[in-house]
C-alpha positions as CSV (number, residue, x, y, z in Angstrom):
1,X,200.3,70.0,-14.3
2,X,196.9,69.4,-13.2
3,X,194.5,70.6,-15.3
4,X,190.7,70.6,-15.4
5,X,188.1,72.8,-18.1
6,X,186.8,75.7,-17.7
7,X,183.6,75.5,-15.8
8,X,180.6,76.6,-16.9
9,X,179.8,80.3,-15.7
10,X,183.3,81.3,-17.0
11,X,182.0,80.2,-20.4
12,X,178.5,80.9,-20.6
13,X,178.0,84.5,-20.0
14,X,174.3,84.1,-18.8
15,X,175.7,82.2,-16.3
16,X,177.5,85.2,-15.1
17,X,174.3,87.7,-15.5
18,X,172.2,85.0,-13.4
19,X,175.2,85.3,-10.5
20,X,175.1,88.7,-11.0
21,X,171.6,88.9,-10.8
22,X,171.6,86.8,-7.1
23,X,174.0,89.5,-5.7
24,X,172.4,92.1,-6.8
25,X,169.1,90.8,-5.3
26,X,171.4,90.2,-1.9
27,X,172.4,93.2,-1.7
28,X,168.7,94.9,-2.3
29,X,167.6,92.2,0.3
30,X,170.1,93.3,2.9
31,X,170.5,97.0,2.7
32,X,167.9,98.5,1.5
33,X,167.2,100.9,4.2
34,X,170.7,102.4,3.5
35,X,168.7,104.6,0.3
36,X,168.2,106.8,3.0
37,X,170.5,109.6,3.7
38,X,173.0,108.9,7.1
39,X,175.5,106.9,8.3
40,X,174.8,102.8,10.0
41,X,176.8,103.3,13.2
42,X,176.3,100.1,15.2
43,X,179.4,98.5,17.7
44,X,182.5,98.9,15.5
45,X,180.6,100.2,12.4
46,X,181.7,103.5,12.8
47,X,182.0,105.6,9.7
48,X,182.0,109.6,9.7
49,X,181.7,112.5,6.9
50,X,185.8,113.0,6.5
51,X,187.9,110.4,8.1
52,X,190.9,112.7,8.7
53,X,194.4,111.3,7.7
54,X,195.7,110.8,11.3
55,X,198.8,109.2,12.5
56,X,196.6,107.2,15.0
57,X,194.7,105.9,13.1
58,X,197.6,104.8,10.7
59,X,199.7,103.2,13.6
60,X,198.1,103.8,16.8
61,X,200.5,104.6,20.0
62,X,198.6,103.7,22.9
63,X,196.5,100.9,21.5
64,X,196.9,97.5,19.8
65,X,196.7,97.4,16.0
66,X,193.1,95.7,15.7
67,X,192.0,98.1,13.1
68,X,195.1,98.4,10.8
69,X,195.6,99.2,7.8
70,X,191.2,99.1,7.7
71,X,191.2,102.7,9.0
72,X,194.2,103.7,7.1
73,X,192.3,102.8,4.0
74,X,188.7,104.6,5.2
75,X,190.9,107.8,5.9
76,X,192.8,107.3,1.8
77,X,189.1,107.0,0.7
78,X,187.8,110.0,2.4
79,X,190.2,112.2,-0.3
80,X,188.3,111.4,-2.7
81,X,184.6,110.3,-1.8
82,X,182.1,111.1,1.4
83,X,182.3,108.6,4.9
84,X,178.5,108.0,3.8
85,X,179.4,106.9,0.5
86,X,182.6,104.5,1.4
87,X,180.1,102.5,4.2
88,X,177.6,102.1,1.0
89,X,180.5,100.8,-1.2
90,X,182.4,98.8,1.6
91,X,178.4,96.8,2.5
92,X,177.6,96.6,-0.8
93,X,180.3,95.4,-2.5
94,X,181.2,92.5,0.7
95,X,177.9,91.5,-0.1
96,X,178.0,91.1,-4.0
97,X,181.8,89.4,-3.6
98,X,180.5,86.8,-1.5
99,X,177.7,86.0,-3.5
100,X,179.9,85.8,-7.0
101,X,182.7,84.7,-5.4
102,X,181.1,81.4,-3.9
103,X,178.7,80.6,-7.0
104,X,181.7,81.0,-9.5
105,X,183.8,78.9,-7.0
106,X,181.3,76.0,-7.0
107,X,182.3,72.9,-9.0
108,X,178.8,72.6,-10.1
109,X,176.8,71.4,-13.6
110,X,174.1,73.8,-12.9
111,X,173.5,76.8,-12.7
112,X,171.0,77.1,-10.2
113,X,173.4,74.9,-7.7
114,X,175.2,78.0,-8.5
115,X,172.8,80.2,-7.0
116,X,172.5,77.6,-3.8
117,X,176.1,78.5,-3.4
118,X,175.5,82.5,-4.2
119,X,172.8,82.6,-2.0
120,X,173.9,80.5,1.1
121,X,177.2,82.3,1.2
122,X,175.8,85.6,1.3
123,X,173.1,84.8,3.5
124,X,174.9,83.0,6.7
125,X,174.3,83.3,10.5
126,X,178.0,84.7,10.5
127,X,177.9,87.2,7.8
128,X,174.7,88.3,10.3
129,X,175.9,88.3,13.5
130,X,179.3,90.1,12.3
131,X,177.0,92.7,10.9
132,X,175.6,93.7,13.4
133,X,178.2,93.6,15.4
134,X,179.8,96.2,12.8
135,X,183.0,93.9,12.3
136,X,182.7,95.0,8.5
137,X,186.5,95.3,7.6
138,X,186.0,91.0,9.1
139,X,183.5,90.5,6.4
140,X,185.8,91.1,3.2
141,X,187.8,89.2,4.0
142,X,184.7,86.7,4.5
143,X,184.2,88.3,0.9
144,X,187.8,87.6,-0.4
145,X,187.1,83.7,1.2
146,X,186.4,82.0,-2.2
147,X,188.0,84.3,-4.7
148,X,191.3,83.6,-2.6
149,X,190.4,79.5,-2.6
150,X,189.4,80.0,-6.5
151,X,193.1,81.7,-7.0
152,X,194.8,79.3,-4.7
153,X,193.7,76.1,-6.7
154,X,194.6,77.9,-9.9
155,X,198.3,78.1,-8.6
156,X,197.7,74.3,-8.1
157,X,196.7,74.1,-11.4
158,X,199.5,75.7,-12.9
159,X,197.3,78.9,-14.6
160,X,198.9,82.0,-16.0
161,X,198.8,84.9,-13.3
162,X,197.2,82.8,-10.5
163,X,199.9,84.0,-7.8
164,X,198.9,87.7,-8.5
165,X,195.5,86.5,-8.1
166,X,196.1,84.8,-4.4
167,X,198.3,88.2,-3.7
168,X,195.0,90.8,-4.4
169,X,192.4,88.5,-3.4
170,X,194.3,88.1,0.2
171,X,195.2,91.5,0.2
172,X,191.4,92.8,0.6
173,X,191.5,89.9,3.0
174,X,194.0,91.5,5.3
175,X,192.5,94.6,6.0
176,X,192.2,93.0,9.3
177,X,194.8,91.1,11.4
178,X,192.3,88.4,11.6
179,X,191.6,88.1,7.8
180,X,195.3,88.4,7.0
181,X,196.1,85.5,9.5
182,X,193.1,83.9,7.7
183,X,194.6,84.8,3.7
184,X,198.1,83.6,5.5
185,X,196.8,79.9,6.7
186,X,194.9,79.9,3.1
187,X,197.6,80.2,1.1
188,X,200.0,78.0,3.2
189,X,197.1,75.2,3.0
190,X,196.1,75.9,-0.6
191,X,198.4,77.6,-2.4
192,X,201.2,74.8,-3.2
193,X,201.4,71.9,-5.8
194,X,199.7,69.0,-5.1
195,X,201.6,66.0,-4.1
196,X,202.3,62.3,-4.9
197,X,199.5,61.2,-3.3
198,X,197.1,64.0,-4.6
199,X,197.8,63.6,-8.0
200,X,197.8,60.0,-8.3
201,X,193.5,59.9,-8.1
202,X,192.3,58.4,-11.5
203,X,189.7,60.2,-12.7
204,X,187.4,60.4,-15.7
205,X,187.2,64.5,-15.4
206,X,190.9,65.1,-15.2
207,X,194.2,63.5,-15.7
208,X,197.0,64.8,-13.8
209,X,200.5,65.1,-15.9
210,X,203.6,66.2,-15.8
211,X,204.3,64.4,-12.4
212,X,207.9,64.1,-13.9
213,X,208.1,67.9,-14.2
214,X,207.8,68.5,-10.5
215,X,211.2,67.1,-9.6
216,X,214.1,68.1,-10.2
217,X,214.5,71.8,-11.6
218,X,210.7,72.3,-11.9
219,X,210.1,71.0,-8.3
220,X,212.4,74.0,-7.1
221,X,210.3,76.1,-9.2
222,X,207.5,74.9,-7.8
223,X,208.7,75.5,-4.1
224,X,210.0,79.3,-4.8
225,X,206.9,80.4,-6.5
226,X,204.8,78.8,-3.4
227,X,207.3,80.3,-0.9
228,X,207.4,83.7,-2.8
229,X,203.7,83.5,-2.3
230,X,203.6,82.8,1.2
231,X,205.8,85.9,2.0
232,X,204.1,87.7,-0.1
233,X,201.0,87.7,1.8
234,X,202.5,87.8,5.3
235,X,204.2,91.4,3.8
236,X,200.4,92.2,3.5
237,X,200.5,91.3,6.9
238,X,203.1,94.4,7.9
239,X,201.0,97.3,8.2
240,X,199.8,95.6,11.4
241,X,202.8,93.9,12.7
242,X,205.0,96.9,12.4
243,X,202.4,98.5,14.5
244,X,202.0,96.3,17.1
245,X,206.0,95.9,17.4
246,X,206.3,99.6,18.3
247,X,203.0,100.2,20.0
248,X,203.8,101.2,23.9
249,X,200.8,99.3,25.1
250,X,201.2,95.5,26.2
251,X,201.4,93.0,23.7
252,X,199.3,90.3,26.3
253,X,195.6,90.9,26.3
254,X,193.4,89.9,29.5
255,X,192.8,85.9,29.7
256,X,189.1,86.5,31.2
257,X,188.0,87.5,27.9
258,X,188.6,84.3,26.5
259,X,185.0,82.9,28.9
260,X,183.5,86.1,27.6
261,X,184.3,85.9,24.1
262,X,183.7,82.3,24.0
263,X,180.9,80.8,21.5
264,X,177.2,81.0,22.6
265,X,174.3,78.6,22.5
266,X,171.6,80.9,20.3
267,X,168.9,77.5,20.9
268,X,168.4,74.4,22.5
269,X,171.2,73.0,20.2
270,X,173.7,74.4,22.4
271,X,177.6,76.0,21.1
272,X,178.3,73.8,19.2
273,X,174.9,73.3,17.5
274,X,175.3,77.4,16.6
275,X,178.7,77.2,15.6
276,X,178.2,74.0,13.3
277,X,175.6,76.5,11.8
278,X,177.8,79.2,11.4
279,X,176.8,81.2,14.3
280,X,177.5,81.1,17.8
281,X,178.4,85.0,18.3
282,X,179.3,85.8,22.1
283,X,177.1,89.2,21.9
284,X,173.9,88.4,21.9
285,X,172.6,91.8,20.7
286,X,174.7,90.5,17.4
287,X,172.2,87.6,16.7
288,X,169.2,87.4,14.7
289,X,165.6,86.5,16.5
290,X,165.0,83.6,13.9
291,X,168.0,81.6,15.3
292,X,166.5,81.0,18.7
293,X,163.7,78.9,16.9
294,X,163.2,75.6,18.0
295,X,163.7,74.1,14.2
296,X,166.8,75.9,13.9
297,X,169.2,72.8,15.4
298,X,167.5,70.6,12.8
299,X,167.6,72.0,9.9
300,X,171.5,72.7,10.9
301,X,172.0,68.7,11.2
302,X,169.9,68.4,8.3
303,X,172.4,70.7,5.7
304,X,175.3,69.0,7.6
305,X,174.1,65.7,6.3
306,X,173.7,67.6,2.4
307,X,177.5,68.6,3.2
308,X,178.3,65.4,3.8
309,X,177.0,63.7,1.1
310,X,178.0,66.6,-1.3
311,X,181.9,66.0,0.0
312,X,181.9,63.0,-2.2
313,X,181.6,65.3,-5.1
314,X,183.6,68.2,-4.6
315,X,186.6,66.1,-4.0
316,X,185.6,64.4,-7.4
317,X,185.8,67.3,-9.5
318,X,188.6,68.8,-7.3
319,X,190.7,65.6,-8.2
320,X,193.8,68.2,-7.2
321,X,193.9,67.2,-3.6
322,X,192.1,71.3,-3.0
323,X,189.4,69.4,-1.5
324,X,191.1,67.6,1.4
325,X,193.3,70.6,2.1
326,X,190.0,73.2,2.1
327,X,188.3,70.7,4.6
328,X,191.5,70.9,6.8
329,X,191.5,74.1,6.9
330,X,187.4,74.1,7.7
331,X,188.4,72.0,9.9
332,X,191.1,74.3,11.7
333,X,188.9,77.1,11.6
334,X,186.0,75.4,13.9
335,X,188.4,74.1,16.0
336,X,189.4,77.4,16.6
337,X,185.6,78.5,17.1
338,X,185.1,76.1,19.6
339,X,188.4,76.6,21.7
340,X,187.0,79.2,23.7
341,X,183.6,77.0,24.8
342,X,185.1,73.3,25.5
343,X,186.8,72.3,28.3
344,X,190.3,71.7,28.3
345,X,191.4,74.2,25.4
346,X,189.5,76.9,26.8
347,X,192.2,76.2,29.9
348,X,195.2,76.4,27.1
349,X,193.6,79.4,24.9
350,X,193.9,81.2,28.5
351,X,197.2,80.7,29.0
352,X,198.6,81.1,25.8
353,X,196.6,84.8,25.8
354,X,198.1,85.6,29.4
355,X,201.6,84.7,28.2
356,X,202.3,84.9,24.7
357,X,201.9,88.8,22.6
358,X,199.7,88.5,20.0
359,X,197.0,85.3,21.6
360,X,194.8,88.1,21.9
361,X,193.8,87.7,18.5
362,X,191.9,84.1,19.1
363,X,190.1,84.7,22.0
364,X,187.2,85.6,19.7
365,X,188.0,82.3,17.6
366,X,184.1,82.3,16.2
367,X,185.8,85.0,13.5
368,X,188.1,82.2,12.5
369,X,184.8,80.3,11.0
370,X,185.4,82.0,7.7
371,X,186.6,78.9,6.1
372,X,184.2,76.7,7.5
373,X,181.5,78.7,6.5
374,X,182.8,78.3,2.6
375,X,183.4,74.9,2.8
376,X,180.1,74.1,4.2
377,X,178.4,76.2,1.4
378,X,180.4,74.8,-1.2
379,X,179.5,70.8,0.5
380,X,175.7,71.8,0.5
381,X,175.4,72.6,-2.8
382,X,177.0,70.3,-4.3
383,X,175.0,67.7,-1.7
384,X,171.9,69.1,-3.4
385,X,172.8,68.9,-6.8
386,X,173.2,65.4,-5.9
387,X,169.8,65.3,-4.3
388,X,168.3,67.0,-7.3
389,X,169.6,64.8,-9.6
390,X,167.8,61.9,-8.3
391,X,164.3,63.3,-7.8
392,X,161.8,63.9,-11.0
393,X,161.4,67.7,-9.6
394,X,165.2,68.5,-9.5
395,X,164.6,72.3,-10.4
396,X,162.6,72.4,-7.1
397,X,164.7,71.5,-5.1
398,X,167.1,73.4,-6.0
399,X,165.5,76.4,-6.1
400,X,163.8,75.4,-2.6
401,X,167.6,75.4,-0.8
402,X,168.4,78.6,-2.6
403,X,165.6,80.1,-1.1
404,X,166.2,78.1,2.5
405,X,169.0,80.6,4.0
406,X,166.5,83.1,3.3
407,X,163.1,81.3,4.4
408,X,165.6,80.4,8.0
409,X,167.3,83.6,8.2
410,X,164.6,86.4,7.8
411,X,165.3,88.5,9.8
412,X,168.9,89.9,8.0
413,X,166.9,91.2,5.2
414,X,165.6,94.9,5.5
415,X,168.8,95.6,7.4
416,X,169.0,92.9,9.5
417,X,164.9,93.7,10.5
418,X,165.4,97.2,10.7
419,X,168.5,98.1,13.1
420,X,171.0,99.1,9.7
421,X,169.4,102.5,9.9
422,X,171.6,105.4,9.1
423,X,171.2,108.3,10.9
424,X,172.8,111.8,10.8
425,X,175.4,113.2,12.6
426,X,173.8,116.1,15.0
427,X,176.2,119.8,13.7
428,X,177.8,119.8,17.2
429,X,180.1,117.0,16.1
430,X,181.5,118.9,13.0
431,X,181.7,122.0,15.1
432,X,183.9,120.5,17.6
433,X,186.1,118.9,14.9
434,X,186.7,122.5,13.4
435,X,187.6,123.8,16.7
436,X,189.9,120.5,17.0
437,X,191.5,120.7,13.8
438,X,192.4,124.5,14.1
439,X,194.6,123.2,17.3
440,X,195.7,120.0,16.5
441,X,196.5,118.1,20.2
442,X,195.6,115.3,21.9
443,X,191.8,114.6,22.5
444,X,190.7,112.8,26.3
445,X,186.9,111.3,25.4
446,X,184.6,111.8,29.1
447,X,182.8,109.8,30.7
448,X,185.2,106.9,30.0
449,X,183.1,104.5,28.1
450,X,184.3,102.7,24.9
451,X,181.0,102.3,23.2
452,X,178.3,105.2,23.2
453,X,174.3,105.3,23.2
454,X,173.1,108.7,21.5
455,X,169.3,109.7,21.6
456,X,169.7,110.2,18.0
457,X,171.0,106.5,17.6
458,X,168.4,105.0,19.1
459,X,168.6,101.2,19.6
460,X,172.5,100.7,18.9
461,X,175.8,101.0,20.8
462,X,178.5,102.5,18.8
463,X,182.5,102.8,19.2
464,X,183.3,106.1,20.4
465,X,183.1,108.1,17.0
466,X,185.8,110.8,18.4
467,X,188.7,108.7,17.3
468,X,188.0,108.7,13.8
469,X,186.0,112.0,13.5
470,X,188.5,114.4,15.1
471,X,191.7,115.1,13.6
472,X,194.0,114.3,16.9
473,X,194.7,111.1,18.6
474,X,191.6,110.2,20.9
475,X,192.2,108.7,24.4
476,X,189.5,107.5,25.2
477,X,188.3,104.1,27.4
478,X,189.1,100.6,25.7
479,X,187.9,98.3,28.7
480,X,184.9,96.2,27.3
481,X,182.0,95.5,29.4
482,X,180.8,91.9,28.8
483,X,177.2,91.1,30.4
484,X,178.0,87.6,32.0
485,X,174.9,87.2,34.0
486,X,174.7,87.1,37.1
487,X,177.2,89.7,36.8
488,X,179.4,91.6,34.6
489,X,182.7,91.6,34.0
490,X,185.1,94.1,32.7
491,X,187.9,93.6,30.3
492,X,191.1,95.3,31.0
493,X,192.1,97.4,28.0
494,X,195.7,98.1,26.8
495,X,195.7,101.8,26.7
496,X,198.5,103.1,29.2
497,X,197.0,106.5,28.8
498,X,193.6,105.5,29.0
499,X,194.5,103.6,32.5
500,X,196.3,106.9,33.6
501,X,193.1,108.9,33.1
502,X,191.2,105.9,35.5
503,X,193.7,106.5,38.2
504,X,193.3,110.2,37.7
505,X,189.7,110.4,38.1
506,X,190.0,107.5,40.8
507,X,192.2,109.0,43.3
508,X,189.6,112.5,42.8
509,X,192.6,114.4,40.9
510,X,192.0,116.1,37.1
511,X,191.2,114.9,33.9
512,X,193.5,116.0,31.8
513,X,197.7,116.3,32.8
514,X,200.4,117.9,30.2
515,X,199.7,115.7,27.3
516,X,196.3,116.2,26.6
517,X,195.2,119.4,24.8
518,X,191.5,119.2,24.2
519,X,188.7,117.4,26.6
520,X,185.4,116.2,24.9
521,X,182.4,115.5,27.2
522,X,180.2,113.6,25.9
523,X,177.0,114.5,28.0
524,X,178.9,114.3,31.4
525,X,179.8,117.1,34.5
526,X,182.6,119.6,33.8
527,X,186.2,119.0,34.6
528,X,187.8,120.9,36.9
529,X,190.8,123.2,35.7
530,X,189.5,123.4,32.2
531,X,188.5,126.1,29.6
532,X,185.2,125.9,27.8
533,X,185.5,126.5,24.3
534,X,182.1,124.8,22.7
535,X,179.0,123.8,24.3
536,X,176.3,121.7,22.1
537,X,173.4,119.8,23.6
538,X,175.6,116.5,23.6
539,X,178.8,117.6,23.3
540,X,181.0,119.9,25.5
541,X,184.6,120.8,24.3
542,X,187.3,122.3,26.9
543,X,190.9,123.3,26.4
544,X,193.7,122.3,29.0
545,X,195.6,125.6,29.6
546,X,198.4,123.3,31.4
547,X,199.0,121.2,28.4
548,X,202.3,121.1,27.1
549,X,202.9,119.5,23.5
550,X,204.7,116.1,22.9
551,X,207.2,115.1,19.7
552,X,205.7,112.1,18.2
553,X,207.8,110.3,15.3
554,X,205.6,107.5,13.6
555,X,207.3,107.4,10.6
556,X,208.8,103.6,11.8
557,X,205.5,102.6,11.0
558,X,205.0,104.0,7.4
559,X,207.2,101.3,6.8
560,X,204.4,98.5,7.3
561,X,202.1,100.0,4.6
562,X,205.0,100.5,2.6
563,X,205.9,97.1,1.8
564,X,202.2,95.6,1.6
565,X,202.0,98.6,-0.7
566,X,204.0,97.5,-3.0
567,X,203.5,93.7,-3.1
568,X,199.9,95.1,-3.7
569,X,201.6,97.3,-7.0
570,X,203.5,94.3,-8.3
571,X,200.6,92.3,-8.0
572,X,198.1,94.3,-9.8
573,X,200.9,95.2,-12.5
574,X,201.4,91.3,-13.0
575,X,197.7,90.7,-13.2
576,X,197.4,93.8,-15.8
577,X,200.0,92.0,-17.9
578,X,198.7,88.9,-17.9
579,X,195.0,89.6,-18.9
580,X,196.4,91.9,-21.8
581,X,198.7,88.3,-23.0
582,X,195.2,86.5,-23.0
583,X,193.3,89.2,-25.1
């Protein structure tokens, strides 16, 4: 095996307390407006007092799986602590993972290139922009990034109860088909032992041995524990899949949101510039004021050249081959980024999401950054260390690139300047969701609009919070309005029953048919044919007398959670053992 020592801040505990000191400054930094009382609901941040156990929300019907098992896992929280509470946990604890997470990761011989790494993860134009888009469940597994590389080498390396270590570190990843796909190409990349050519490096900080070991007997060892692995992590992956194999909406998304989903220029540095920097959002109400300033592009070229020269090292004391494999993948995941913007494979992205189910999922391909963004970190730093250790004031440098995220970025402290602001839910909503729940039935959200701008959410677009406050499956509008000046363009949702409602409304006929118990206006005109039963200053519930109640059997997707349930258990039972065998 391949073996290397322990590094430094898992033997020195004040190593440890000054990591845990960065987070916890992070975390201050970044959310301290959420000591008030209320709920951030901003885009897809939508959290809500009691996330009802719903089958909907488990394995959605009528819609693709985007958020499964993420809302499966709100709703299991909600039995046992408040929505308010979870968002707090969920933000907080992203935050402080990512921070640990990349300055334990860090193959570094100081501790303040630690912090470099603690801080710079945690403090990225990505981690900004997906904020405030609300794309939290996205974010652990941007969390779960280097605690799932850490885990990955260690399998490498041969360490006691490093597989149930990739399993529960990829697990939090795959709360999210994205992040699972990402946890899935991690471990495939990472996740195997090294070859030949990876462990034949000389070098002064580790001798590889045992090269004999891997052939034969041990070599089919090798190759069963790394392919155990592998399907281990795509069974994390089943919760989603098992939904979206017995969903009723289309498996092919709309091509056109490929051009509106496609990487933006945030300066004069263009795309590419932003996404070399980690950003590049397409919504531009996601990005941050302070990356439209003119220095912005240089300063990016100017850590790219610290990356580069810190490359050098982290191959060096990664003399495993995780190095070269980590920079592939990096290198995989800003392809991916930039697909959408470049000419030629936006033309095959757009056919590959008209044609084949499931290409949906890349049209956004900036969320694929995630191992980019740790590479980069983990190049800077070490790049600096270098840097520091040639100049007569090392310490300040150091401490001046910790600080440099910050000093660049200012504007995601205080809640991202301000628009993390919870606010409170006005009473009508929990007075329709009693009315609701009394009669469980299907739910039809009016006007049909997928996001929502309340008076009492001032500043902020939110998801539609019916679907997750009321306890009854929520049709509501998922076409996405995308401001491509000069125009806008619409794209075309996957909801069957959603699209049914359209041509309802178009052709002048009424809102609501058989299957739809309950009509929620959302500050619109009253349907014809329809019984009022609550009226609130927003909010305006009505019953359909003609509604006639449909059998629904989702148990076919229990299965799903099932399975990643119990990868999850053996997992966690195998870590368990293991740290009680090294007490």
């Amino acid at each position: 095996m391949v073996t290397d020592q322990p590094s430094e801040v898992e033997r020195l505990p004040g190593s440890r307390l000054l990591l845990y000191g960065c987070a916890a400054a992070v975390v201050l930094a970044v959310l301290a407006p959420l000591a008030r009382a209320g709920y951030v609901l901003r885009y897809d941040m939508v959290f809500v007092p009691r996330q009802p156990l719903s089958w909907d929300l488990f394995v959605p019907s009528g819609a693709l799986p985007r958020a499964v098992p993420q809302d499966a896992l709100v709703s299991l929280s909600a039995l046992i602590m408040p929505g308010w509470l979870a968002q707090r946990i969920a933000l907080a604890g992203l935050l402080a993972a990512a921070a640990i997470g990349a300055g334990r990761l860090v193959p570094a011989r100081r501790d303040l290139t630690r912090v470099v790494a603690a801080i710079g993860y945690a403090w990225t134009p990505f981690l900004a922009e997906r904020l405030l888009i609300g794309q939290w469940g996205l974010l652990v597994c941007y969390a779960a990034m280097p605690w799932l590389v850490r885990a990955a080498r260690d399998v490498r390396l041969g360490r006691p109860g490093a597989g149930a270590r990739v399993v529960l570190a990829a697990a939090c990843a795959a709360i999210t088909p994205t992040g699972g796909l990402i946890a899935l190409a991690t471990t495939l990349a990472l996740a195997r032992p090294p070859g030949r050519s990876e462990t034949a490096q000389p070098t002064r900080t580790a001798e590889p041995t045992g090269t004999a070991e891997r052939t034969g007997t041990a070599g089919l060892r090798w190759r069963g524990r790394g392919l155990g692995l592998v399907l281990a992590v795509v069974a994390l992956n089943a919760p989603w899949l098992v939904a979206a194999a017995i969903a009723t909406s289309p498996l092919v998304s709309d091509s056109r949101a490929v051009a509106a989903f496609a990487a933006r220029a945030e300066n004069w540095g263009g795309a590419l510039v932003a996404l070399a920097g980690t950003g590049g959002i397409w919504n531009a109400d996601a990005v941050p004021g302070s990356r439209a300033a003119p220095l912005v592009p240089l300063i990016t070229i100017g850590l790219l050249a610290a990356a580069a020269f810190g490359f050098g090292r982290l191959r060096q004391r990664w003399p495993d081959g995780t190095a070269t494999r980590l920079a592939w993948l990096a290198g995989g995941g800003l392809l991916l980024g930039a697909a959408g913007a470049l000419p030629g494979t936006s033309d095959v992205l757009r056919t590959a999401v008209d044609l084949l189910p499931g290409a949906g999922l890349f049209r956004d391909g900036q969320k694929f950054l995630i191992p980019y963004a740790l590479g980069l970190v983990l190049c800077i730093s070490l790049g600096v260390e270098r840097i520091a250790a040639r100049l007569p004031g090392g310490r300040l440098v150091l401490v001046g690139f910790a600080l440099l995220p910050v000093v660049t970025l200012p504007d995601l402290a205080w809640g991202a300047g301000g628009k993390l602001r919870p606010v409170a839910y006005p009473a009508e909503w929990a007075a329709v969701a009693k009315t609701v729940a009394a009669e469980p039935g299907p739910v039809l959200s009016l006007p049909m609009s997928a996001y929502r701008v309340y008076s009492w959410n001032p500043g902020a677009a939110v998801y539609d919070p019916a679907g997750r406050y009321l306890a009854s499956p929520v049709v509501a509008d998922d076409r996405l309005a995308v401001d491509l000046r000069p125009e806008a363009l619409v794209i075309r949702g996957e909801s069957e029953a959603a699209a049914a409602v359209r041509e309802r409304l178009a052709a002048g006929g009424p809102a609501a048919d058989s299957t739809i118990r309950w009509v929620l206006v959302q500050g619109g005109n009253q349907p014809a044919g329809l019984t009022e039963v609550y009226r609130g200053t927003e909010l305006t519930l009505y019953r359909n007398p003609g509604y006639r109640a449909q059998e629904r059997n989702p148990s076919t997707g229990l299965a799903g959670y099932l399975l990643a349930g119990s990868v999850v258990a053996v997992a966690g039972w195998r870590r368990a053992t293991t740290r009680r065998r090294q007490r």
